[in-house]
mmCIF file of the N, C-alpha and C atoms, coordinates in Angstrom:
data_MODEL
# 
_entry.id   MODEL 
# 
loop_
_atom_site.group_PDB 
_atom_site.id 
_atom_site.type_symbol 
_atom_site.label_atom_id 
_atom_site.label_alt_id 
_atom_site.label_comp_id 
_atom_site.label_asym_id 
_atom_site.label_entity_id 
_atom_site.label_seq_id 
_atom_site.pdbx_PDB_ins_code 
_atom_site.Cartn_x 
_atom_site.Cartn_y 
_atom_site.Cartn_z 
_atom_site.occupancy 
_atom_site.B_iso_or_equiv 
_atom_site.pdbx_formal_charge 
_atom_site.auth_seq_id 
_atom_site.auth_comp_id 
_atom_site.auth_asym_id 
_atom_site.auth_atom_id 
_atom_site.pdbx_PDB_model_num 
ATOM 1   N N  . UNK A 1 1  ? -13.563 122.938 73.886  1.00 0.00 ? 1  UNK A N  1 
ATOM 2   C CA . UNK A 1 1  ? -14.309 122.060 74.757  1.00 0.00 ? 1  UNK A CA 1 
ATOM 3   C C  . UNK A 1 1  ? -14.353 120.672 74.091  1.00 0.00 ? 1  UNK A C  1 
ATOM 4   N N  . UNK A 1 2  ? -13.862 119.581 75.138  1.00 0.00 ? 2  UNK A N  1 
ATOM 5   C CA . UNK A 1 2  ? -14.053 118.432 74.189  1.00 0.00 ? 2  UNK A CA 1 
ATOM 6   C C  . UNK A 1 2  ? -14.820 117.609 74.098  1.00 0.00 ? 2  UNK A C  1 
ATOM 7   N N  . UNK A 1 3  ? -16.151 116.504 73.828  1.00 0.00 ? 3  UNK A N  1 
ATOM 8   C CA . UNK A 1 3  ? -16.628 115.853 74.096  1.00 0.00 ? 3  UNK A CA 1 
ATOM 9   C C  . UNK A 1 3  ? -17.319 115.925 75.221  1.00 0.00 ? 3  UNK A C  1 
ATOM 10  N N  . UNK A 1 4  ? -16.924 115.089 76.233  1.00 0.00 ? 4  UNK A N  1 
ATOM 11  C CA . UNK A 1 4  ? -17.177 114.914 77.417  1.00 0.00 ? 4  UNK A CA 1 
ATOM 12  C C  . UNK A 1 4  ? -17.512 115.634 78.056  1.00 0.00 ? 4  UNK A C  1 
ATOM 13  N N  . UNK A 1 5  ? -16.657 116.938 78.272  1.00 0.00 ? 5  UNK A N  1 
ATOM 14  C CA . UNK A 1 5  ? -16.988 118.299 78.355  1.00 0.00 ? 5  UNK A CA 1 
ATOM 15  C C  . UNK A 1 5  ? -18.694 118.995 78.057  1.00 0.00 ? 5  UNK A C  1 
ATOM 16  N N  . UNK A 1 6  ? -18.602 118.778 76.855  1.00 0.00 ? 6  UNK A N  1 
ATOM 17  C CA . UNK A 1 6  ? -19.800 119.055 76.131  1.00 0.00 ? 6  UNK A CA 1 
ATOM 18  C C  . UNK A 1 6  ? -21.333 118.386 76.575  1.00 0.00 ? 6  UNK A C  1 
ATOM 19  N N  . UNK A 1 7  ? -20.780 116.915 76.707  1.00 0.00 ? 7  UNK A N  1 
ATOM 20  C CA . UNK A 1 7  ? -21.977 115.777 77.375  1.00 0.00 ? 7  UNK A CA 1 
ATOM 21  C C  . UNK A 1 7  ? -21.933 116.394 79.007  1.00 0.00 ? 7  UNK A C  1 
ATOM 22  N N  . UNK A 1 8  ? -21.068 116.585 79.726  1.00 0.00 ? 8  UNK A N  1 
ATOM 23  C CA . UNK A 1 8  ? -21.308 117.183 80.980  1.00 0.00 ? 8  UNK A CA 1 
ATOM 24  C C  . UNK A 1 8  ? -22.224 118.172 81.173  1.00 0.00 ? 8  UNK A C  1 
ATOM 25  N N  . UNK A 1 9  ? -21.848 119.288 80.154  1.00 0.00 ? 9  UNK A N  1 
ATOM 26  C CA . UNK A 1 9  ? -22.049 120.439 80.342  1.00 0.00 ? 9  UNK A CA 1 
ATOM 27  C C  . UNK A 1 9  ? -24.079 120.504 79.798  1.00 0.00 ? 9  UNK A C  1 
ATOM 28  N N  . UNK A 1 10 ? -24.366 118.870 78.967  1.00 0.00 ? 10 UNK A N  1 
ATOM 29  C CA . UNK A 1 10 ? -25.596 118.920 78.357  1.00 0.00 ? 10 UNK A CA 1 
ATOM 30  C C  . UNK A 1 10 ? -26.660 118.094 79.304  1.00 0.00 ? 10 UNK A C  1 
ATOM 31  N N  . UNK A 1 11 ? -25.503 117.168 80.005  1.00 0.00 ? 11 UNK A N  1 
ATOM 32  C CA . UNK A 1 11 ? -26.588 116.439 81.005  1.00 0.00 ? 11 UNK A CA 1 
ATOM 33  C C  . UNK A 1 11 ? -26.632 117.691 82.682  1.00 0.00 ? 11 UNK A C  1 
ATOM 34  N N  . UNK A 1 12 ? -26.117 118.467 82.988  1.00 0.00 ? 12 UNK A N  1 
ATOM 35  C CA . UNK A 1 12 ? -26.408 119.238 83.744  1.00 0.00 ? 12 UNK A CA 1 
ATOM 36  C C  . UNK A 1 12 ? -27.340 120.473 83.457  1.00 0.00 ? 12 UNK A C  1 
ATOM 37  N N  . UNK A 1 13 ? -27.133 120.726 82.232  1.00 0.00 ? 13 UNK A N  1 
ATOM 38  C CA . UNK A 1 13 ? -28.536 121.341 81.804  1.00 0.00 ? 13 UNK A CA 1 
ATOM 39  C C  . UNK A 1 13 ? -29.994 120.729 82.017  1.00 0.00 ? 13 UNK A C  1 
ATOM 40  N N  . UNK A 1 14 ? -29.981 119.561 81.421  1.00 0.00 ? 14 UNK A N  1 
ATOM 41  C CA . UNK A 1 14 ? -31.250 118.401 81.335  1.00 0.00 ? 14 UNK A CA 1 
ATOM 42  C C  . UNK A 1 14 ? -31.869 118.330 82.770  1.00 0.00 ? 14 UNK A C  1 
ATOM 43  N N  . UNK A 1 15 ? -30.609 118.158 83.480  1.00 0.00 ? 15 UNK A N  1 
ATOM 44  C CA . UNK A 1 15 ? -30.796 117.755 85.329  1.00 0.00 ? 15 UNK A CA 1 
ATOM 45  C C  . UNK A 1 15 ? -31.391 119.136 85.389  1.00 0.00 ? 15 UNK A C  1 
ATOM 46  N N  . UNK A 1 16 ? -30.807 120.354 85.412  1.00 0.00 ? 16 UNK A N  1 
ATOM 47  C CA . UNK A 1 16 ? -31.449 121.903 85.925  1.00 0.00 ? 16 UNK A CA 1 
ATOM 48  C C  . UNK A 1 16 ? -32.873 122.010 85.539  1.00 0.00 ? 16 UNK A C  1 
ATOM 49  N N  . UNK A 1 17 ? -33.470 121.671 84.279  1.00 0.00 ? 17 UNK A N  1 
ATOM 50  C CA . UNK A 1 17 ? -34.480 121.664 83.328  1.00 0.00 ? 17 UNK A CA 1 
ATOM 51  C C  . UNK A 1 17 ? -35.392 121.104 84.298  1.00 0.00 ? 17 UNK A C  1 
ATOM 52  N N  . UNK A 1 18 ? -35.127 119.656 84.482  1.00 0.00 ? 18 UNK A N  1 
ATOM 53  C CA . UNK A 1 18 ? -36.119 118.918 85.417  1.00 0.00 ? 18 UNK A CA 1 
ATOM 54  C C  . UNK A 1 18 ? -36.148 119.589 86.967  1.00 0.00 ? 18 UNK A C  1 
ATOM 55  N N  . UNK A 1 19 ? -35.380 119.547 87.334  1.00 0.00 ? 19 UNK A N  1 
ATOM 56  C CA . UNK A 1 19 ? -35.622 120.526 88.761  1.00 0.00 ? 19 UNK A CA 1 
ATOM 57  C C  . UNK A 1 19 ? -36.450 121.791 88.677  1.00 0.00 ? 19 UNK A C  1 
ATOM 58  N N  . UNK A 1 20 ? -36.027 122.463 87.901  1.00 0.00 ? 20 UNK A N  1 
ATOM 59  C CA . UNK A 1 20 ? -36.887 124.018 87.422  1.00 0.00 ? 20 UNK A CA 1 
ATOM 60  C C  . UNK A 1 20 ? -38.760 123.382 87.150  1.00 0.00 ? 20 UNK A C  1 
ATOM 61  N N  . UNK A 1 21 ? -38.759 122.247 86.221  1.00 0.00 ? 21 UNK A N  1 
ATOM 62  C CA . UNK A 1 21 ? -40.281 121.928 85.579  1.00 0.00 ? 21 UNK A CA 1 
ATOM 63  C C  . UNK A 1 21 ? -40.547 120.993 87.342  1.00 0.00 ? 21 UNK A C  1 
ATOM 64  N N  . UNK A 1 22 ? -40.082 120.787 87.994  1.00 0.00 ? 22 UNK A N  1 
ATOM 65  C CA . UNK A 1 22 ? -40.461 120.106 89.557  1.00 0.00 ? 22 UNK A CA 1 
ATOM 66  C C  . UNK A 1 22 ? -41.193 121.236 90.419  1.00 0.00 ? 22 UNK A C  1 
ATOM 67  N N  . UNK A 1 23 ? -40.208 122.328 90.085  1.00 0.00 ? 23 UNK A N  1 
ATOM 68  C CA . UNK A 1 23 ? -40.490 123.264 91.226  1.00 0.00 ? 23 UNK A CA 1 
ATOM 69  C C  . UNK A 1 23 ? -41.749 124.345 90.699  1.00 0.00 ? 23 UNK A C  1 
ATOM 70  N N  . UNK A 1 24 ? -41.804 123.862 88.780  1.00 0.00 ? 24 UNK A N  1 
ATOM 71  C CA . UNK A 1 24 ? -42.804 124.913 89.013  1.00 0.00 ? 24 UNK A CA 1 
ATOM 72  C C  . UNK A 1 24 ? -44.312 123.887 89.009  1.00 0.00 ? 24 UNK A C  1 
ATOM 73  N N  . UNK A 1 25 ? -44.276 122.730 88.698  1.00 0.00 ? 25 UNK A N  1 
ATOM 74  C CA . UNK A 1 25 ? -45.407 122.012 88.991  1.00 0.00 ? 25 UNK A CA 1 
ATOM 75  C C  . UNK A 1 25 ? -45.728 122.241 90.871  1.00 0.00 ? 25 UNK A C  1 
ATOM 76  N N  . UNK A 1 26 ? -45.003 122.133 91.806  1.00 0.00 ? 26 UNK A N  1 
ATOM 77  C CA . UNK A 1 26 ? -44.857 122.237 93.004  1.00 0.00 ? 26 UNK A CA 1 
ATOM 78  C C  . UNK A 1 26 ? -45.561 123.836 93.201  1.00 0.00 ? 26 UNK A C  1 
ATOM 79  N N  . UNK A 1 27 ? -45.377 124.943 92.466  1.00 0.00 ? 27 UNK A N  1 
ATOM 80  C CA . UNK A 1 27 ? -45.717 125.860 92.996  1.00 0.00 ? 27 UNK A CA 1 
ATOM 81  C C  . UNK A 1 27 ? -47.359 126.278 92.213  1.00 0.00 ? 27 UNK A C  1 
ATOM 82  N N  . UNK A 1 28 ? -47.591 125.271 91.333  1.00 0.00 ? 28 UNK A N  1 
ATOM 83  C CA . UNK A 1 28 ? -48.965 125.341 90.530  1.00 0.00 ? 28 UNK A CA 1 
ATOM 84  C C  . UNK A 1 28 ? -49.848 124.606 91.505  1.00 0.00 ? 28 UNK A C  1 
ATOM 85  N N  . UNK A 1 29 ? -49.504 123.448 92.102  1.00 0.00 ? 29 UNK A N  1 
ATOM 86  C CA . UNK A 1 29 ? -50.285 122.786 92.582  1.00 0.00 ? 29 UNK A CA 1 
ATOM 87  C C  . UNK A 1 29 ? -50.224 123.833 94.639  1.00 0.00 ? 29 UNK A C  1 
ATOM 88  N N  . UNK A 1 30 ? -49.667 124.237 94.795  1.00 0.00 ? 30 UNK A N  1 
ATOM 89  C CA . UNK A 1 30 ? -49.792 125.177 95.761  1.00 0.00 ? 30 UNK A CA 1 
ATOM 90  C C  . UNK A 1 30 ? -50.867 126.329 95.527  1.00 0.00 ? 30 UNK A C  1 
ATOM 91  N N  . UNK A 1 31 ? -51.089 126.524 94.370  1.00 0.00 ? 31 UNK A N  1 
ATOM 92  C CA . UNK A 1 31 ? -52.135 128.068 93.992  1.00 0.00 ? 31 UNK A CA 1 
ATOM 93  C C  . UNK A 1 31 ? -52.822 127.500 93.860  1.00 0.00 ? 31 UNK A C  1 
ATOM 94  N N  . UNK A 1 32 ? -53.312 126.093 93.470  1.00 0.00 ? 32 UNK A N  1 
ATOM 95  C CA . UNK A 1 32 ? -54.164 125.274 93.021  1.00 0.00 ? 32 UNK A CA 1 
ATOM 96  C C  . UNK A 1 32 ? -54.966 124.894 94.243  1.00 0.00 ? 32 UNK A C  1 
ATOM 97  N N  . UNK A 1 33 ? -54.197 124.575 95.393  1.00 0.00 ? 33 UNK A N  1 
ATOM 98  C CA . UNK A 1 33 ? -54.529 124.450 97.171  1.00 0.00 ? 33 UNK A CA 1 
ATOM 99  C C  . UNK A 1 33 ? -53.999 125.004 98.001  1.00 0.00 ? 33 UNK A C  1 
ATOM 100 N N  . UNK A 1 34 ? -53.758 126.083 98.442  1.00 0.00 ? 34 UNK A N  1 
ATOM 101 C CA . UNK A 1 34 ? -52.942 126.897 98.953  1.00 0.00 ? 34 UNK A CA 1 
ATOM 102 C C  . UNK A 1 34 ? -53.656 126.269 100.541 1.00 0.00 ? 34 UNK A C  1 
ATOM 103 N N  . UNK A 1 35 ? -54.535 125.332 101.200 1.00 0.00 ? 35 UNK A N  1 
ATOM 104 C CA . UNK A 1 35 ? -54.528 125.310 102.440 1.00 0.00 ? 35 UNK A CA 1 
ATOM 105 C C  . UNK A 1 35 ? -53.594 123.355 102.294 1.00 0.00 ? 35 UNK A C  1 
ATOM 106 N N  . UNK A 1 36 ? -53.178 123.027 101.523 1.00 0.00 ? 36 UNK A N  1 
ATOM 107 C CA . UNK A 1 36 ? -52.608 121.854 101.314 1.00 0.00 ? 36 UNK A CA 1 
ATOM 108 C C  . UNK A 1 36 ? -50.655 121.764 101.938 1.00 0.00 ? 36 UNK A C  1 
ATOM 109 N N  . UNK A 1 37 ? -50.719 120.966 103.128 1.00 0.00 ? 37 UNK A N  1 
ATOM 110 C CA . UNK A 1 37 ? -49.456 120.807 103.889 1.00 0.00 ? 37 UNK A CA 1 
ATOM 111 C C  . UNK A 1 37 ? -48.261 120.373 103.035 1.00 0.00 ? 37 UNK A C  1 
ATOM 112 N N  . UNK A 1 38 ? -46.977 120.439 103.310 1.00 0.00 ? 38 UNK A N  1 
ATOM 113 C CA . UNK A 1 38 ? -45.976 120.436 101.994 1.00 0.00 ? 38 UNK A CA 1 
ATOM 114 C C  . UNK A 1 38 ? -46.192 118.837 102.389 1.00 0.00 ? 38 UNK A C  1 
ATOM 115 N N  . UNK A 1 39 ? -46.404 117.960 102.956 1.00 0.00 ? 39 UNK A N  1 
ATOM 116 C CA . UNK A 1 39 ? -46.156 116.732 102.854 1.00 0.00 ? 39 UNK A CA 1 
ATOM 117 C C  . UNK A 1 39 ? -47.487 116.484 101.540 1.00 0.00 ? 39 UNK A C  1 
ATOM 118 N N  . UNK A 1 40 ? -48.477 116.740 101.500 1.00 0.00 ? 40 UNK A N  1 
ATOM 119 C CA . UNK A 1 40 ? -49.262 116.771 100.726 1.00 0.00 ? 40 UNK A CA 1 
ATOM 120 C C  . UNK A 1 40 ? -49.154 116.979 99.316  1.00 0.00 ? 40 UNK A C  1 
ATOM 121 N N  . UNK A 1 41 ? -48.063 118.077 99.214  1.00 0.00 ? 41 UNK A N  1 
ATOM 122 C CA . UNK A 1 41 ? -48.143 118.756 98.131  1.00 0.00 ? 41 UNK A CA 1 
ATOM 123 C C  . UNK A 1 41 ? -46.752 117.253 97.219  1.00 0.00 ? 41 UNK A C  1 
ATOM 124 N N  . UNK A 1 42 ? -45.824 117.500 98.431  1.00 0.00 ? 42 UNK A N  1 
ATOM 125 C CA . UNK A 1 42 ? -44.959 116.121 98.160  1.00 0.00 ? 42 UNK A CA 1 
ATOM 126 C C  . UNK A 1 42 ? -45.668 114.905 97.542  1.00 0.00 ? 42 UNK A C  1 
ATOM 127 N N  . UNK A 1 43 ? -46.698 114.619 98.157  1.00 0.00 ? 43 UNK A N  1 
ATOM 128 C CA . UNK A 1 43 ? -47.311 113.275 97.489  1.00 0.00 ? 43 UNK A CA 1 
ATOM 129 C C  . UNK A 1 43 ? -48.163 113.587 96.244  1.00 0.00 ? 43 UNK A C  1 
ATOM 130 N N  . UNK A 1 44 ? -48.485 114.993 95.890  1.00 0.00 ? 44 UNK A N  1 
ATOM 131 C CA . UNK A 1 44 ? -48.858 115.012 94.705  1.00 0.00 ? 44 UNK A CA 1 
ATOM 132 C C  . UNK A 1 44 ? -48.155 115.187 93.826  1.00 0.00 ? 44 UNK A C  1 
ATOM 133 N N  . UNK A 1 45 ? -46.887 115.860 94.406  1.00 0.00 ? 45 UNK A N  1 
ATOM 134 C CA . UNK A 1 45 ? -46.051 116.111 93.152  1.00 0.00 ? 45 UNK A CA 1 
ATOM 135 C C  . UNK A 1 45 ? -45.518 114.808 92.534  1.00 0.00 ? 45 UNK A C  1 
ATOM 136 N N  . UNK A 1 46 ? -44.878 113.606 93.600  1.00 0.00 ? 46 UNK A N  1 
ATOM 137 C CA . UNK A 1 46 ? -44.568 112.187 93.055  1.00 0.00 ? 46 UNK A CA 1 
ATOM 138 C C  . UNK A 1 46 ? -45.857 111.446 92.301  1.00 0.00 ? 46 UNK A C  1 
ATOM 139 N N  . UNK A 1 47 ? -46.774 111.764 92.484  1.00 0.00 ? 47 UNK A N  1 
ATOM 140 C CA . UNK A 1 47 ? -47.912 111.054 92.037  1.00 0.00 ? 47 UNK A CA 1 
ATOM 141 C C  . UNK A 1 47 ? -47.974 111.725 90.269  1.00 0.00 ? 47 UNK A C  1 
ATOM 142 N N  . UNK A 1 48 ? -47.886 113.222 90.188  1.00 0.00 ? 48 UNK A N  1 
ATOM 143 C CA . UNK A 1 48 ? -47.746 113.687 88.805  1.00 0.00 ? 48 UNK A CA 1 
ATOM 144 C C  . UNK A 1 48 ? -46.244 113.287 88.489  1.00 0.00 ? 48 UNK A C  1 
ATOM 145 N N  . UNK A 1 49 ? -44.996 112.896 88.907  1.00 0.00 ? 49 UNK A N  1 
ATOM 146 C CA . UNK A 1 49 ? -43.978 111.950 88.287  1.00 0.00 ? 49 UNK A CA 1 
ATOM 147 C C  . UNK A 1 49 ? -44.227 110.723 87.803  1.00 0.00 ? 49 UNK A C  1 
ATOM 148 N N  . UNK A 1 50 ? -44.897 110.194 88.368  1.00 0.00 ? 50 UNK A N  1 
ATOM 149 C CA . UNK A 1 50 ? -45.148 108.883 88.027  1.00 0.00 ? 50 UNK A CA 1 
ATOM 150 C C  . UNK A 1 50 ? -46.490 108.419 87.205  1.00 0.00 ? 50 UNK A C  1 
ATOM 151 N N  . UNK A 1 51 ? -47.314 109.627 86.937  1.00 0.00 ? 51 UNK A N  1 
ATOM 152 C CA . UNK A 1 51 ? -48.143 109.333 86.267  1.00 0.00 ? 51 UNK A CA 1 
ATOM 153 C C  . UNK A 1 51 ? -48.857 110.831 85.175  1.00 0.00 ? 51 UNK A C  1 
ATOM 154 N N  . UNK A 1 52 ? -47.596 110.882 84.489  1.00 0.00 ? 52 UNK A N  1 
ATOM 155 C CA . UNK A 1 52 ? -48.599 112.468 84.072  1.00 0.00 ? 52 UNK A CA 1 
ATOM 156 C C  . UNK A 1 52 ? -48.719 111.814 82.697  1.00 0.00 ? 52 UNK A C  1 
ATOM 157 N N  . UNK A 1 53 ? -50.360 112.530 82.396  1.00 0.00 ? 53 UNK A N  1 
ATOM 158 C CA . UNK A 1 53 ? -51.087 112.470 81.339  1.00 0.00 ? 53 UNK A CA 1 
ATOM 159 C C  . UNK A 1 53 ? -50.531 112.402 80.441  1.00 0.00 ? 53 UNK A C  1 
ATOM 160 N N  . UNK A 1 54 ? -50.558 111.567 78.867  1.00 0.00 ? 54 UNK A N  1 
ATOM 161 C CA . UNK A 1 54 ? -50.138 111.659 77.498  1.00 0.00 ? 54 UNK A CA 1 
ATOM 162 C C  . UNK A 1 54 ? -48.522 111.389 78.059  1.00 0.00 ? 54 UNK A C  1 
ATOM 163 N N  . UNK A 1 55 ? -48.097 110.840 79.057  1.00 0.00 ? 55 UNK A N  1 
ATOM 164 C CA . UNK A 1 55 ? -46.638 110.313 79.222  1.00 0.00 ? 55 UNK A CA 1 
ATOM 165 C C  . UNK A 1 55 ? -46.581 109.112 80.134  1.00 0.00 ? 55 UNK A C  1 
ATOM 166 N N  . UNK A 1 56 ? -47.103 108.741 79.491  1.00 0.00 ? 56 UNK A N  1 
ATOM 167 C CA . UNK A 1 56 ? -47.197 107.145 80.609  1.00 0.00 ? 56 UNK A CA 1 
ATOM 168 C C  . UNK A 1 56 ? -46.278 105.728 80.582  1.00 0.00 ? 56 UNK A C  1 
ATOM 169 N N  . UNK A 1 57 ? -45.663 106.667 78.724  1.00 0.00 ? 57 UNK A N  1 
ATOM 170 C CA . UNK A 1 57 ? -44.891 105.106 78.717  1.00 0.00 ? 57 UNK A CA 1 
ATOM 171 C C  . UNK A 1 57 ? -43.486 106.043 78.354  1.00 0.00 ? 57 UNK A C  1 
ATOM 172 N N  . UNK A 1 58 ? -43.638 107.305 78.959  1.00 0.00 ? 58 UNK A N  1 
ATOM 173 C CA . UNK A 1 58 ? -42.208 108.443 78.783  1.00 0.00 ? 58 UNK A CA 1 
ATOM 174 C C  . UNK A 1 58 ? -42.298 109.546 77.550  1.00 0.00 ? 58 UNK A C  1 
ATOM 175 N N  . UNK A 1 59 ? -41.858 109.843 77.531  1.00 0.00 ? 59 UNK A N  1 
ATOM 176 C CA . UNK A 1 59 ? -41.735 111.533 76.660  1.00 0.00 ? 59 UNK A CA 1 
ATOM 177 C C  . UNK A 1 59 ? -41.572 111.308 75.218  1.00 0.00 ? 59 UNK A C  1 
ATOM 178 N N  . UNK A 1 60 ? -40.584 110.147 74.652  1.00 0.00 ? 60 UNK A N  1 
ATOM 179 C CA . UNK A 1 60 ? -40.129 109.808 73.562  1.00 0.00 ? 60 UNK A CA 1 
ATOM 180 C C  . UNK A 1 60 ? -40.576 109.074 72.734  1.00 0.00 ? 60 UNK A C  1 
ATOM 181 N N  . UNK A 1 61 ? -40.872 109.041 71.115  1.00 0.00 ? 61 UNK A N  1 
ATOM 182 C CA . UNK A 1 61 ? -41.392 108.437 70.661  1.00 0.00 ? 61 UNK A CA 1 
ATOM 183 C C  . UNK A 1 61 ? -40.552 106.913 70.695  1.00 0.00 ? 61 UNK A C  1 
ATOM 184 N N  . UNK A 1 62 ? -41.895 106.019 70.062  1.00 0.00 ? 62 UNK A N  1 
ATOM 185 C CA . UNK A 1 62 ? -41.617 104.874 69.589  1.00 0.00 ? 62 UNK A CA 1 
ATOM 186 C C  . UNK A 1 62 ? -42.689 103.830 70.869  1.00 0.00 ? 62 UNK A C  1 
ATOM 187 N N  . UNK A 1 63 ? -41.997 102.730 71.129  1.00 0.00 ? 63 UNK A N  1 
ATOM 188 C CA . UNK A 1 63 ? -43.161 101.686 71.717  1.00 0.00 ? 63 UNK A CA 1 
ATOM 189 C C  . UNK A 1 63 ? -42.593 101.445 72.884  1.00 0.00 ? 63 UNK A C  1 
ATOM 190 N N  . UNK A 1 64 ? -42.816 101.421 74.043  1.00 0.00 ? 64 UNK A N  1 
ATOM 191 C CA . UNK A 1 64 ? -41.874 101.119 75.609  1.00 0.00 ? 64 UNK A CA 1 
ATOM 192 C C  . UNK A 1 64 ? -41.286 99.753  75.138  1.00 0.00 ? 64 UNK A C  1 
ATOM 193 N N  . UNK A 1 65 ? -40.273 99.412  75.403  1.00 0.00 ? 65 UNK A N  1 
ATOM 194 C CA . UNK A 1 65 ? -39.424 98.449  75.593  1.00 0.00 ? 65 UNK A CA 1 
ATOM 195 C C  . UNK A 1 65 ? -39.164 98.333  77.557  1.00 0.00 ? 65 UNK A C  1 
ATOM 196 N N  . UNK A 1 66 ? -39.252 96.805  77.414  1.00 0.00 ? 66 UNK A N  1 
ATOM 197 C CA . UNK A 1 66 ? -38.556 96.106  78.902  1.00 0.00 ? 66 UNK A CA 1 
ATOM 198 C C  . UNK A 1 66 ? -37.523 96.797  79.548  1.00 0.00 ? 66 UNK A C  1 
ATOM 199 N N  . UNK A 1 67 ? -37.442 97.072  80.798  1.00 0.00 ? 67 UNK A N  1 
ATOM 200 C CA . UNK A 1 67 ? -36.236 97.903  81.429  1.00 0.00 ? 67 UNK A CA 1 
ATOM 201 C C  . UNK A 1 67 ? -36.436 96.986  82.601  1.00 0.00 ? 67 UNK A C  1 
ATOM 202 N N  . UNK A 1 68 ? -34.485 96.143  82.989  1.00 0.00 ? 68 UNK A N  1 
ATOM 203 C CA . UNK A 1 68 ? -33.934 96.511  81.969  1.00 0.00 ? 68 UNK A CA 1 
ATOM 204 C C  . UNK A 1 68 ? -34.163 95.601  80.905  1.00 0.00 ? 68 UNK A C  1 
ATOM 205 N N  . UNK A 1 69 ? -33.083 95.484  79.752  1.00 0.00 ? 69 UNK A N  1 
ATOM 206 C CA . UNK A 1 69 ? -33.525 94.771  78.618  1.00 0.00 ? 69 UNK A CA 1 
ATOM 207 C C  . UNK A 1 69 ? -33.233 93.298  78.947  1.00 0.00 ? 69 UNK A C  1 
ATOM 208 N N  . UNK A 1 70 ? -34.259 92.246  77.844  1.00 0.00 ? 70 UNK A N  1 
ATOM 209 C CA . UNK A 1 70 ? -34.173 90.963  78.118  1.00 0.00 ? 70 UNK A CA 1 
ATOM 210 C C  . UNK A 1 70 ? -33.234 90.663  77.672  1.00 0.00 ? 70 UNK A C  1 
ATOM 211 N N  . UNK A 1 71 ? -32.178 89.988  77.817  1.00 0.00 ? 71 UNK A N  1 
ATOM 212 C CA . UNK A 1 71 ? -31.006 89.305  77.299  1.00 0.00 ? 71 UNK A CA 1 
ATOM 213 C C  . UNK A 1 71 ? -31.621 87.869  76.294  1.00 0.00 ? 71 UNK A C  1 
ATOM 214 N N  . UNK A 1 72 ? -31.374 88.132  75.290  1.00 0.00 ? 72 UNK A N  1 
ATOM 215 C CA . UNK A 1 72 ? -31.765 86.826  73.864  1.00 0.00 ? 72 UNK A CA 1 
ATOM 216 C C  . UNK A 1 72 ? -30.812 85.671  74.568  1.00 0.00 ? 72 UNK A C  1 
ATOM 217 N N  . UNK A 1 73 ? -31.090 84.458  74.409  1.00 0.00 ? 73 UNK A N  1 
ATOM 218 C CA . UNK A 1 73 ? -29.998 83.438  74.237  1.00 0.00 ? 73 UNK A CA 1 
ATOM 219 C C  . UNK A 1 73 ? -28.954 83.470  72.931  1.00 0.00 ? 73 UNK A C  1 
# 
């Protein structure tokens, strides 16, 4: 397997990972309100994307940087 191969085969994992941790936040917040309409459940689930606890400036250490980056003169 060469390279590329390898990076394929690691960013389609990553992608599966996040779909799997989507669907099971989606099915927590369903037991959590089980009389709550899927459009509902939709706007909570984007609302915990865009804002979940202790990840606000992303998963990874270090300090948020500008996106995208500022170009120096």
């Amino acid at each position: 397997m060469d390279a590329r191969e390898r990076d394929a085969r690691r960013l389609r994992t990553a992608l599966g990972l996040f779909e799997v941790g989507v669907a099971m936040k989606r099915q927590s917040l369903r037991r959590a309100d089980p009389d709550a309409d899927e459009a509902e459940i939709r706007r909570r689930v984007g609302a915990w994307l865009r804002t979940r606890p202790d990840a606000e400036d992303g998963d990874g250490p270090g300090h948020p940087v500008p996106w995208p980056p500022v170009k120096r003169p």
